[in-house]
C-alpha positions in Angstrom: -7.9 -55.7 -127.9 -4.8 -56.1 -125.6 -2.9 -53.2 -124.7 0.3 -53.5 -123.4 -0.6 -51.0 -120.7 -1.1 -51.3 -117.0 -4.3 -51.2 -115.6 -5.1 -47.7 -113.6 -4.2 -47.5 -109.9 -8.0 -46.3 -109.0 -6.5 -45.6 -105.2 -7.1 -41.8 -104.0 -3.8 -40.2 -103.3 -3.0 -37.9 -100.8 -2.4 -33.7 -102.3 -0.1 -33.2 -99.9 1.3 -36.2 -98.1 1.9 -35.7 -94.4 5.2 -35.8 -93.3 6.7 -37.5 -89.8 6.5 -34.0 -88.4 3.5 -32.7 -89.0 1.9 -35.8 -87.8 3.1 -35.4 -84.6 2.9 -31.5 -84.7 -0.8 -32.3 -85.3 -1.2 -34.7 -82.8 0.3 -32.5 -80.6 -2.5 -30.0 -80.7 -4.9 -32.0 -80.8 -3.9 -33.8 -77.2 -3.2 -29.9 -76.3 -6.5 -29.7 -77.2 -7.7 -31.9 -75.0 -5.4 -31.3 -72.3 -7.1 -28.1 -72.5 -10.2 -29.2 -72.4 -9.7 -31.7 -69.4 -8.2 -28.5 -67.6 -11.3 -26.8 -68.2 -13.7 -29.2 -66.9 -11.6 -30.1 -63.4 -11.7 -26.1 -63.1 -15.4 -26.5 -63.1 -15.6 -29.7 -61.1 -13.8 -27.9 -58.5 -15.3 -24.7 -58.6 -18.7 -26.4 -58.3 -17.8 -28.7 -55.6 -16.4 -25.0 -53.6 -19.7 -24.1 -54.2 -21.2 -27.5 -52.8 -19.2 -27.5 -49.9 -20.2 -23.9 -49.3 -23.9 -24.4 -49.3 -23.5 -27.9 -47.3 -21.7 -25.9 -44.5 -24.3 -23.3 -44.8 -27.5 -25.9 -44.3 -25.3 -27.5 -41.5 -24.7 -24.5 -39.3 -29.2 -23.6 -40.1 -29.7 -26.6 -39.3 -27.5 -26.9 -35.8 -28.7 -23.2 -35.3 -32.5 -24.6 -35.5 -31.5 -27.0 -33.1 -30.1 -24.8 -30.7 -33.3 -22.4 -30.7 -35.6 -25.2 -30.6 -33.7 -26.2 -27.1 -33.8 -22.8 -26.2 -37.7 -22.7 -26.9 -38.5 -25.8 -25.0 -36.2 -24.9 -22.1 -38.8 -22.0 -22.0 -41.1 -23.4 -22.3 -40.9 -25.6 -19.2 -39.7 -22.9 -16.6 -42.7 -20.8 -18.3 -45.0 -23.8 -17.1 -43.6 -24.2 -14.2 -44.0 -20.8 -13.7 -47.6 -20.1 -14.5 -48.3 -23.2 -12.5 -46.7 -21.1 -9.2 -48.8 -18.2 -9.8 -51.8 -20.1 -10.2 -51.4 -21.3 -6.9 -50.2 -18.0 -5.0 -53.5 -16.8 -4.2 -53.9 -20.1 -2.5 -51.3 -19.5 -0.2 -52.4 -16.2 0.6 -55.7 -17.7 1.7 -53.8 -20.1 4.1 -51.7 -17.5 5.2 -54.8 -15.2 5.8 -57.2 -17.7 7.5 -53.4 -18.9 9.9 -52.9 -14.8 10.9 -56.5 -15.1 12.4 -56.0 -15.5 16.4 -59.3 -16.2 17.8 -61.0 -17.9 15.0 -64.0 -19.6 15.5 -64.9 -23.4 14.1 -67.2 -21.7 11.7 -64.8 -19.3 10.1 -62.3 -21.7 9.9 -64.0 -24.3 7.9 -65.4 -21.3 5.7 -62.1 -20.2 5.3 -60.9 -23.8 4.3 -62.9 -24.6 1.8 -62.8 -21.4 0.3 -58.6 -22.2 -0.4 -60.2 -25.7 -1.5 -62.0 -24.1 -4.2 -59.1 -21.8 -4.6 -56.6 -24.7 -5.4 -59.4 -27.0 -7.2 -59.8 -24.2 -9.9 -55.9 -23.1 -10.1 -55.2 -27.2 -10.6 -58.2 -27.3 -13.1 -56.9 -24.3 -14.6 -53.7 -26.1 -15.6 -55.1 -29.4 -16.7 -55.4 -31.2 -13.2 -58.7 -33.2 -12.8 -59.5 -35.9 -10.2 -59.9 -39.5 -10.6 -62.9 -40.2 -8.3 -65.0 -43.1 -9.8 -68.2 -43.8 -8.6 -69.6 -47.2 -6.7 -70.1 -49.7 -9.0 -67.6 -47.9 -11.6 -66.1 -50.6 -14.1 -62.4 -50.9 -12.3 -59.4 -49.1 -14.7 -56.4 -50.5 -14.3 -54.8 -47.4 -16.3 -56.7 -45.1 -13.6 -57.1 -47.2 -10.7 -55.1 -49.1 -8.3 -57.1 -51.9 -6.8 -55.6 -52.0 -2.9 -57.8 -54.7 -2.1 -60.6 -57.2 -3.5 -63.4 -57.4 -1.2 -66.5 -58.8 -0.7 -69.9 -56.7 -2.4 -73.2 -57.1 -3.7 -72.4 -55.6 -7.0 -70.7 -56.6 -10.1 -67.1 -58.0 -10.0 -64.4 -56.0 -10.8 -66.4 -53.1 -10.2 -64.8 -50.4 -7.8 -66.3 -50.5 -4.2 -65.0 -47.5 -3.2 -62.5 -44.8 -3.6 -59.7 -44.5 -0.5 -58.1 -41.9 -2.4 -58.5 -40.1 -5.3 -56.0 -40.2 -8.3 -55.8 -37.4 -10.4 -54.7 -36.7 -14.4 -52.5 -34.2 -15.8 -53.7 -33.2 -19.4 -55.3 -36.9 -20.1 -51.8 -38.4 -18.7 -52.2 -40.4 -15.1 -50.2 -38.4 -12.7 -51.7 -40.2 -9.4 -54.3 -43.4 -10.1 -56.9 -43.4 -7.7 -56.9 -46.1 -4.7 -59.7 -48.3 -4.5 -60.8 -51.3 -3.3 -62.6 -53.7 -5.9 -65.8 -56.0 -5.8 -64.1 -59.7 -5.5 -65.5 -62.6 -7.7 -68.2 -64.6 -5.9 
């Protein structure tokens, strides 16, 4: 069977078809929309970098404020040291001064007298970490303790310390004076 009739257009059409206008009205809200939206989120952006900047100038200033006490501390700490290191050795000083104001001293009392302030100034220096640096005859020789002055000959070990001219002394483990020595010399 033929039919003289046109097929069916099977193509949906719109109910309302849009007009010039109200395309543009609608794509007018809708980049108002996001306009609005963009708006929004720079608001944000910016009130949370405020707050960023806020709590980065807040660390900074704690942390130059930490700084500054800590120099403070140490500053005290050192004339503190100093300090306690003075009065440890005050009552040595009064010995001297006492056994001096003595006119007619005899030999006797003054040596008694002297090494009584030895003792005195042996136990303030120990007190604050001060030991000597006296080795022994036949002592290995310590180049971080000792200072050899001269190599000589001995009937002991080489490189052994001979003996002691003067006596070195440490600070809280830390060589403040080495001790002078002479040192056995190869044979």
């Amino acid at each position: 069977m033929s039919s003289n009739t046109p097929p069916a257009d099977t193509t949906p059409t719109p109910q309302h078809p849009m007009s010039t206008e109200e395309a543009l009205a609608a794509a007018a809200v809708a980049e108002a929309d996001a306009l609005a939206a963009l708006t929004n989120e720079v608001s944000e952006l910016k009130a949370k970098n405020a707050d960023l900047a806020e709590q980065f100038l807040r660390a900074k200033a704690e942390a130059q404020n930490t700084m500054r006490r800590a120099e403070e501390e140490m500053a005290k700490a050192r004339k503190f040291a100093v300090e306690s290191f003075a009065e440890g050795l005050l009552p040595v000083l009064d010995s001297f001064e006492a056994g001096l104001s003595i006119q007619e001293a005899t030999l006797e009392q003054l040596r008694e007298g002297s090494e009584a302030t030895l003792k005195q100034l042996r136990s303030a220096l120990e007190r604050h970490k001060v030991v000597s640096i006296a080795p022994e005859a036949g002592a290995k020789f310590d180049p971080n303790q000792h200072q050899a002055i001269s190599l000589v000959p001995a009937d002991q070990p080489t490189n052994t310390v001979v003996t002691v001219l003067q006596k070195g002394y440490l600070i809280a483990d830390r060589v403040l004076r080495p001790a002078l020595v002479t040192v056995a010399a190869p044979k």
